[in-house]
N, CA, C, O and CB atoms as a CASP TS submission, in Angstrom:
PFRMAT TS
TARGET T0000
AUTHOR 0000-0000-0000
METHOD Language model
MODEL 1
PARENT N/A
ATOM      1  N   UNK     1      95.473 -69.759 177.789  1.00  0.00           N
ATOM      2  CA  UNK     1      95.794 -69.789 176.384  1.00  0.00           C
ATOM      3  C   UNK     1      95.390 -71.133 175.771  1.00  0.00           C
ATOM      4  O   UNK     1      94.776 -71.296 174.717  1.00  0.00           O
ATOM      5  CB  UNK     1      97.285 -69.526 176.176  1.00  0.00           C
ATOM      6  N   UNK     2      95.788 -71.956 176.518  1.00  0.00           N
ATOM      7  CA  UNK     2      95.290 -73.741 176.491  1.00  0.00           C
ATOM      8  C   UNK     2      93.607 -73.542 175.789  1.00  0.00           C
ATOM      9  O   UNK     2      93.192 -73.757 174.650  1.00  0.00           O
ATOM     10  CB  UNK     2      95.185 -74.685 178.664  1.00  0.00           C
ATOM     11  N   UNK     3      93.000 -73.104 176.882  1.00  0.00           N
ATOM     12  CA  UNK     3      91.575 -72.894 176.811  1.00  0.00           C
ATOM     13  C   UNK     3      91.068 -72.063 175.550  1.00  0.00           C
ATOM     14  O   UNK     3      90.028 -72.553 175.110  1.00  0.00           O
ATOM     15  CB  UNK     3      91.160 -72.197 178.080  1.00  0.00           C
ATOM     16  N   UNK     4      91.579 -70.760 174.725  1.00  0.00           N
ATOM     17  CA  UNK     4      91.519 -70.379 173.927  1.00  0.00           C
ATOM     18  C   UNK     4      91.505 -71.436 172.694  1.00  0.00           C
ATOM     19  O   UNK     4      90.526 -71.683 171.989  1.00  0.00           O
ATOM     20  CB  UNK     4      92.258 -69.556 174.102  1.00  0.00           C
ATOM     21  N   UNK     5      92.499 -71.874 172.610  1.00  0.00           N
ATOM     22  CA  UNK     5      93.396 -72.377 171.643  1.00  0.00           C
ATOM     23  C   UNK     5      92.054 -73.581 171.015  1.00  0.00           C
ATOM     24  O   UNK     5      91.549 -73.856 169.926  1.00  0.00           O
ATOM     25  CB  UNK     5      95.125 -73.097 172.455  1.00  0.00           C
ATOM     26  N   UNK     6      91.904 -74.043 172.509  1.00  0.00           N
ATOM     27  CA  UNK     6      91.045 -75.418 172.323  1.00  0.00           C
ATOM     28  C   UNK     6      89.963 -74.889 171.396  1.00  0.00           C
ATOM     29  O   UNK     6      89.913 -75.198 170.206  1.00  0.00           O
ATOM     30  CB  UNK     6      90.343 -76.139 173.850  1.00  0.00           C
ATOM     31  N   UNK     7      88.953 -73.941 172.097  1.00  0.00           N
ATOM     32  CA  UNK     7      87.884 -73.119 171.331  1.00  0.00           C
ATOM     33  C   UNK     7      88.159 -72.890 170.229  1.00  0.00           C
ATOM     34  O   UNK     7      87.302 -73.165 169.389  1.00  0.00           O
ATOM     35  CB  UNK     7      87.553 -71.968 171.766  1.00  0.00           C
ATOM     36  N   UNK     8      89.140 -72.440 169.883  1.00  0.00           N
ATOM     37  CA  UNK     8      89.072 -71.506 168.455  1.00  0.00           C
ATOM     38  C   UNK     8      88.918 -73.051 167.727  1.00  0.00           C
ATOM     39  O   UNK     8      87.837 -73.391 167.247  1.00  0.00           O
ATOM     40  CB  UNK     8      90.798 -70.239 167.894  1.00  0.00           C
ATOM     41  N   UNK     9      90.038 -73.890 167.699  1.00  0.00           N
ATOM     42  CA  UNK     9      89.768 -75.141 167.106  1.00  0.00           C
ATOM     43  C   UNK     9      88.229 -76.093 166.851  1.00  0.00           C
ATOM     44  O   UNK     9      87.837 -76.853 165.966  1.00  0.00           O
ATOM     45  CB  UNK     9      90.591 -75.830 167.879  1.00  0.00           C
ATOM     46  N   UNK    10      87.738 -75.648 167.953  1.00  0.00           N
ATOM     47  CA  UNK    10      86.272 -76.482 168.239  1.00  0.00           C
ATOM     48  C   UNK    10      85.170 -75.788 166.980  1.00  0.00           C
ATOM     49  O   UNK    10      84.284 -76.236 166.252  1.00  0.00           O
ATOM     50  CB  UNK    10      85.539 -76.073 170.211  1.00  0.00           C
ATOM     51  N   UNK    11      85.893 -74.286 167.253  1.00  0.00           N
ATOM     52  CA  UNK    11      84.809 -73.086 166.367  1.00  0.00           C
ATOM     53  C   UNK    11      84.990 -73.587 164.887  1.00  0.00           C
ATOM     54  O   UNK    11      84.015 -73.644 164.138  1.00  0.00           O
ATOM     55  CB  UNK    11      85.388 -71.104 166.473  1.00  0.00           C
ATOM     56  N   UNK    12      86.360 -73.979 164.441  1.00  0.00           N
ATOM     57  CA  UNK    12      87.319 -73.908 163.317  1.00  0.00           C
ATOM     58  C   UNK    12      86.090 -75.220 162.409  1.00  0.00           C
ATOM     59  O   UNK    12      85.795 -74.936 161.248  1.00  0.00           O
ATOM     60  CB  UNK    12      89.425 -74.469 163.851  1.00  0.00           C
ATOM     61  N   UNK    13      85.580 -76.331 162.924  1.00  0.00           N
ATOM     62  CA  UNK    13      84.515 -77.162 162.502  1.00  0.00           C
ATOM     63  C   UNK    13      83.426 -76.710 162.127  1.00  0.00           C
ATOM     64  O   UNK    13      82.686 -77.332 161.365  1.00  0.00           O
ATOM     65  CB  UNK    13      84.205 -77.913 163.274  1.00  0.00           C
ATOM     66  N   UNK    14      83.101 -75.286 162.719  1.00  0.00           N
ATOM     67  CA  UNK    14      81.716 -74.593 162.756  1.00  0.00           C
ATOM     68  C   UNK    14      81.742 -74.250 161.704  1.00  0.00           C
ATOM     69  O   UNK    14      80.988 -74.426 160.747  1.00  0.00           O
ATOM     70  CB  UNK    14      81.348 -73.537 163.634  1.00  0.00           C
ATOM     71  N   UNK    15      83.378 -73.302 161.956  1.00  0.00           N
ATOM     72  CA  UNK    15      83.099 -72.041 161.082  1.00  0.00           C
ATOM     73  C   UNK    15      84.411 -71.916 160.535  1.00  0.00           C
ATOM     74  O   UNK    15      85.210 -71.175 161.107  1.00  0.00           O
ATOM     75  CB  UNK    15      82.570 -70.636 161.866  1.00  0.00           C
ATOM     76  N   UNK    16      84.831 -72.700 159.238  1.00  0.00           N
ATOM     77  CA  UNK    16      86.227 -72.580 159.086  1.00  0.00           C
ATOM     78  C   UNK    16      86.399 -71.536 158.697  1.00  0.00           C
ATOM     79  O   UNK    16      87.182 -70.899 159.401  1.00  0.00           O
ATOM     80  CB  UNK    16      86.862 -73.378 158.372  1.00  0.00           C
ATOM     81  N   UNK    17      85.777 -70.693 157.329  1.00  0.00           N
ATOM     82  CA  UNK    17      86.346 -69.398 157.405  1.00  0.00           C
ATOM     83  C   UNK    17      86.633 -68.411 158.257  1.00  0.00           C
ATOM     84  O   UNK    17      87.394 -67.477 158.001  1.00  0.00           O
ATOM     85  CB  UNK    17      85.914 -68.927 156.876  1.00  0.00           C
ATOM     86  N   UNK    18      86.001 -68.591 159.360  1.00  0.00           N
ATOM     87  CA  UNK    18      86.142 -67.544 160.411  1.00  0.00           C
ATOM     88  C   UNK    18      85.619 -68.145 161.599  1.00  0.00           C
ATOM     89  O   UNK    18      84.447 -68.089 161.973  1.00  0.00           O
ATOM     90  CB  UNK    18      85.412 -66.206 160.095  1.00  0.00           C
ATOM     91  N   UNK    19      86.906 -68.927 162.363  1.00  0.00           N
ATOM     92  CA  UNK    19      87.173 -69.659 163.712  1.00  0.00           C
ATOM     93  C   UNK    19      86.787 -68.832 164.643  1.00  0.00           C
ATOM     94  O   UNK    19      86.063 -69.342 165.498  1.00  0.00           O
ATOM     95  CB  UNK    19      88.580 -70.073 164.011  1.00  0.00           C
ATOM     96  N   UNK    20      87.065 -67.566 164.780  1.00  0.00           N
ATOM     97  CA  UNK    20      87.420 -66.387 165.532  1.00  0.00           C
ATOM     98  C   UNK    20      85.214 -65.735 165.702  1.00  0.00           C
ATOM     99  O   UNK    20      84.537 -65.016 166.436  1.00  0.00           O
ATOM    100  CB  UNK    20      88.983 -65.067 164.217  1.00  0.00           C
ATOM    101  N   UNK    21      85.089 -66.312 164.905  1.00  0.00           N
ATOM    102  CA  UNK    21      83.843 -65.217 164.884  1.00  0.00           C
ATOM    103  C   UNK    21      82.864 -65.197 166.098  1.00  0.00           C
ATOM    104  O   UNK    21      82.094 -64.248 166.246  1.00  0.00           O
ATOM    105  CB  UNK    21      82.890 -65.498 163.606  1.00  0.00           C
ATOM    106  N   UNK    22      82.903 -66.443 167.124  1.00  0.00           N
ATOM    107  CA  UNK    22      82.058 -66.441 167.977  1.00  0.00           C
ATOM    108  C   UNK    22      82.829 -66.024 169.144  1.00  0.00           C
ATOM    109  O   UNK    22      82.518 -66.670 170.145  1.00  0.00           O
ATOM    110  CB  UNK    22      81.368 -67.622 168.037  1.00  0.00           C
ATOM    111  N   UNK    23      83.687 -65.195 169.321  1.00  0.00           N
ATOM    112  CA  UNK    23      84.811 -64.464 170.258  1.00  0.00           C
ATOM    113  C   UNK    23      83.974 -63.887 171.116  1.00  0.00           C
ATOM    114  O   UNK    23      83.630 -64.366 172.197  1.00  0.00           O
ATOM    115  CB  UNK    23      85.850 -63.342 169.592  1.00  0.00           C
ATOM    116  N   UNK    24      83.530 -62.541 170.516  1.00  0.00           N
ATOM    117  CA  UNK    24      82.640 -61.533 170.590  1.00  0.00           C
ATOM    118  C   UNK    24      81.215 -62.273 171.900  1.00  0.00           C
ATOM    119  O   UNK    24      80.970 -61.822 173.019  1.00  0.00           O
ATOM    120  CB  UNK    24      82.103 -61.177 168.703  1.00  0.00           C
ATOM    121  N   UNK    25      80.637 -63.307 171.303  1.00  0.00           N
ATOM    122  CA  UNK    25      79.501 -63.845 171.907  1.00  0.00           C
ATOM    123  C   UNK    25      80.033 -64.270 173.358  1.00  0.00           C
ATOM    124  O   UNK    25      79.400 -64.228 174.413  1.00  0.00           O
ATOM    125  CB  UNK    25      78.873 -65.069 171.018  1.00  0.00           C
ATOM    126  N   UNK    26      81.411 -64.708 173.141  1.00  0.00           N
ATOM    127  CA  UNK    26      81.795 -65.597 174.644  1.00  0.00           C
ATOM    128  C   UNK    26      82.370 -64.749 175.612  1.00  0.00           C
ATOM    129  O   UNK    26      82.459 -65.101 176.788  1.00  0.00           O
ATOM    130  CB  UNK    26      82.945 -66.848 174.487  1.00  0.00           C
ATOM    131  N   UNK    27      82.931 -63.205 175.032  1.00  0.00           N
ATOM    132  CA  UNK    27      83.422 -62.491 175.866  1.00  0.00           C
ATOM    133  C   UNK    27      82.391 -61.293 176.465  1.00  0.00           C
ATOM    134  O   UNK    27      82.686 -60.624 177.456  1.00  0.00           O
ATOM    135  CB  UNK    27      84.591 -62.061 175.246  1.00  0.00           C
ATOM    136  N   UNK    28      81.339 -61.156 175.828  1.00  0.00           N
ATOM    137  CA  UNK    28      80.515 -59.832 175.899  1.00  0.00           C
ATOM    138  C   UNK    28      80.029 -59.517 177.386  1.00  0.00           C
ATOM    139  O   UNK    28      80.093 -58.483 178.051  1.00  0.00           O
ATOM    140  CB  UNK    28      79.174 -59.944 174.912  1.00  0.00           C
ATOM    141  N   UNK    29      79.504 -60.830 177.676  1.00  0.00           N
ATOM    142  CA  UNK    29      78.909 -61.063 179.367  1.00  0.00           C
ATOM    143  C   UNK    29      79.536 -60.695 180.287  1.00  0.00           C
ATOM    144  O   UNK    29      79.003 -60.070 181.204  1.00  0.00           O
ATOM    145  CB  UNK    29      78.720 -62.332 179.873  1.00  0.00           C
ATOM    146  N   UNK    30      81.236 -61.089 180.262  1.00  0.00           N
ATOM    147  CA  UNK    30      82.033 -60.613 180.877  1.00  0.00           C
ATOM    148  C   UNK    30      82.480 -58.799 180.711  1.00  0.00           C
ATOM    149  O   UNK    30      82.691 -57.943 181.570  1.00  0.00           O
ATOM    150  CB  UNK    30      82.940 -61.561 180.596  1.00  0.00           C
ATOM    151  N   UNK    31      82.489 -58.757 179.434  1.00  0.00           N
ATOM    152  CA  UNK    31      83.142 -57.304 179.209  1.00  0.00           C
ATOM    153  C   UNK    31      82.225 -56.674 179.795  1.00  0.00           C
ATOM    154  O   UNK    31      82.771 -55.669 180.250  1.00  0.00           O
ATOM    155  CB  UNK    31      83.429 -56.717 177.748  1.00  0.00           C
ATOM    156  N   UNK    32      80.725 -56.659 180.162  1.00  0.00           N
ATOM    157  CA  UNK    32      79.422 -55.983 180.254  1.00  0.00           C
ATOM    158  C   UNK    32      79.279 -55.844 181.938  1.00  0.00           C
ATOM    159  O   UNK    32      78.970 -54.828 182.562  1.00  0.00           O
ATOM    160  CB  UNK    32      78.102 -56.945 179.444  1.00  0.00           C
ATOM    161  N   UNK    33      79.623 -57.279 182.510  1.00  0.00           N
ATOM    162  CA  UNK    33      79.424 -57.272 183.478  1.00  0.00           C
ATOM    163  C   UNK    33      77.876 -57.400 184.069  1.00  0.00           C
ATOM    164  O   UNK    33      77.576 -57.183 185.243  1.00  0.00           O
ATOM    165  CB  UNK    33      80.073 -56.395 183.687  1.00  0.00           C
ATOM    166  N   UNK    34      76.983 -57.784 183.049  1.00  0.00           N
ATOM    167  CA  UNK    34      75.623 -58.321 183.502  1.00  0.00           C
ATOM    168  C   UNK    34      75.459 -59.603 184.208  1.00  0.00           C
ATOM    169  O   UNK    34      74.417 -59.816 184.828  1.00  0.00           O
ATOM    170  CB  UNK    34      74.823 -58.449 182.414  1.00  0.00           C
ATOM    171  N   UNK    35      76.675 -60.718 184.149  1.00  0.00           N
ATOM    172  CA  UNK    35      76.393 -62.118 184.750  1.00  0.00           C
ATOM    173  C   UNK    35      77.604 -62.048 185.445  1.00  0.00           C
ATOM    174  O   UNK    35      78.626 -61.382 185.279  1.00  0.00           O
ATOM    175  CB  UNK    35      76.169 -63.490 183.739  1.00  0.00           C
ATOM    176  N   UNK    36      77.131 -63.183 186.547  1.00  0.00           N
ATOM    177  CA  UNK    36      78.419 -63.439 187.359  1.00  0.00           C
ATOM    178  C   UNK    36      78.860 -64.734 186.529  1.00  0.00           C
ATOM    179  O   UNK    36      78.222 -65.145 185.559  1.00  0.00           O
ATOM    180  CB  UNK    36      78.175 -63.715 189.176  1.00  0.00           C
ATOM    181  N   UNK    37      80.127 -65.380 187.065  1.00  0.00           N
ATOM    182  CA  UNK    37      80.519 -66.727 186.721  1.00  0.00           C
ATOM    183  C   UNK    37      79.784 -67.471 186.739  1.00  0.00           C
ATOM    184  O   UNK    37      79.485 -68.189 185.785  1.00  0.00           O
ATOM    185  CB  UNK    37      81.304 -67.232 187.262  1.00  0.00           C
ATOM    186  N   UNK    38      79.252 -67.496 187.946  1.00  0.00           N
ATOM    187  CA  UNK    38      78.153 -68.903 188.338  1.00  0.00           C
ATOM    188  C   UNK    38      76.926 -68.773 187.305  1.00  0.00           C
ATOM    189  O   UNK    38      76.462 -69.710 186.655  1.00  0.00           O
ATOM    190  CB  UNK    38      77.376 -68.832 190.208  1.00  0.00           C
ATOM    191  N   UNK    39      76.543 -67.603 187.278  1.00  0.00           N
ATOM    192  CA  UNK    39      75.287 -67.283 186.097  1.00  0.00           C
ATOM    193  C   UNK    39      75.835 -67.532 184.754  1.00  0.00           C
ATOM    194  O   UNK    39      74.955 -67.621 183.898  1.00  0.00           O
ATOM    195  CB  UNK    39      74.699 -65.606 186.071  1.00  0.00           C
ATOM    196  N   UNK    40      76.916 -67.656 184.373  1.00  0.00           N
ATOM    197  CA  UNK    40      77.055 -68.135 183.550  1.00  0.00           C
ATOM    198  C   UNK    40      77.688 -69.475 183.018  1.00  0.00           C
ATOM    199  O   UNK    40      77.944 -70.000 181.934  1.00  0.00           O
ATOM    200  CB  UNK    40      77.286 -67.422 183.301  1.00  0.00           C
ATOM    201  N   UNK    41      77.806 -69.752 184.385  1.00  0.00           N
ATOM    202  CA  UNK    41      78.161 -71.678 184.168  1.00  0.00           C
ATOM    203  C   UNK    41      77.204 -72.272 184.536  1.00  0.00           C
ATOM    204  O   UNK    41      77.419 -73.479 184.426  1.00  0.00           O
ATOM    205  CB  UNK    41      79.368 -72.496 185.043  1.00  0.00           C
ATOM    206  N   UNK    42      75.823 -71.973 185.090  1.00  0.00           N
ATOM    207  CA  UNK    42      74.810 -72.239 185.209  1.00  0.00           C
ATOM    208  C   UNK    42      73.988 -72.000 184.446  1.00  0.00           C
ATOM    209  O   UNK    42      72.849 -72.431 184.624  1.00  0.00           O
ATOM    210  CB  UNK    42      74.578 -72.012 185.959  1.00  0.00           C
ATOM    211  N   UNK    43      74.384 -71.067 183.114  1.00  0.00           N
ATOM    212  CA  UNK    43      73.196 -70.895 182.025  1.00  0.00           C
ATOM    213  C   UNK    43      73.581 -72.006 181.385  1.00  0.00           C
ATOM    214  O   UNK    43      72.617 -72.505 180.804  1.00  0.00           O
ATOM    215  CB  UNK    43      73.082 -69.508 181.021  1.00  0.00           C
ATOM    216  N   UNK    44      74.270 -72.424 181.285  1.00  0.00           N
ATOM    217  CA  UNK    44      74.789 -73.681 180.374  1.00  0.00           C
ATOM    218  C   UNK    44      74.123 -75.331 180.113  1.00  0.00           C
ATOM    219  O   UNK    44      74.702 -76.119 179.365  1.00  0.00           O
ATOM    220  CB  UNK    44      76.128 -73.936 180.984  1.00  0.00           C
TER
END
């Protein structure tokens, strides 16, 4: 939740009207199941 919290705040600079909007982008990989963890702490 820590980790959420932090993000949304980080986003909130981006994108104040809508903190929330890059949700979608950070969860998709996972929901999809095309990358592992490492593939994706290694795309980074």
């Amino acid at each position: 939740m820590r980790t959420a919290l932090e993000i949304t705040e980080a986003f909130r600079t981006i994108a104040p009207e809508d903190p929330v909007r890059y949700d979608f982008v950070l969860t998709r990989p996972g929901i999809r199941g095309d990358a592992s963890m490492d593939e994706l702490i290694c795309a980074n």
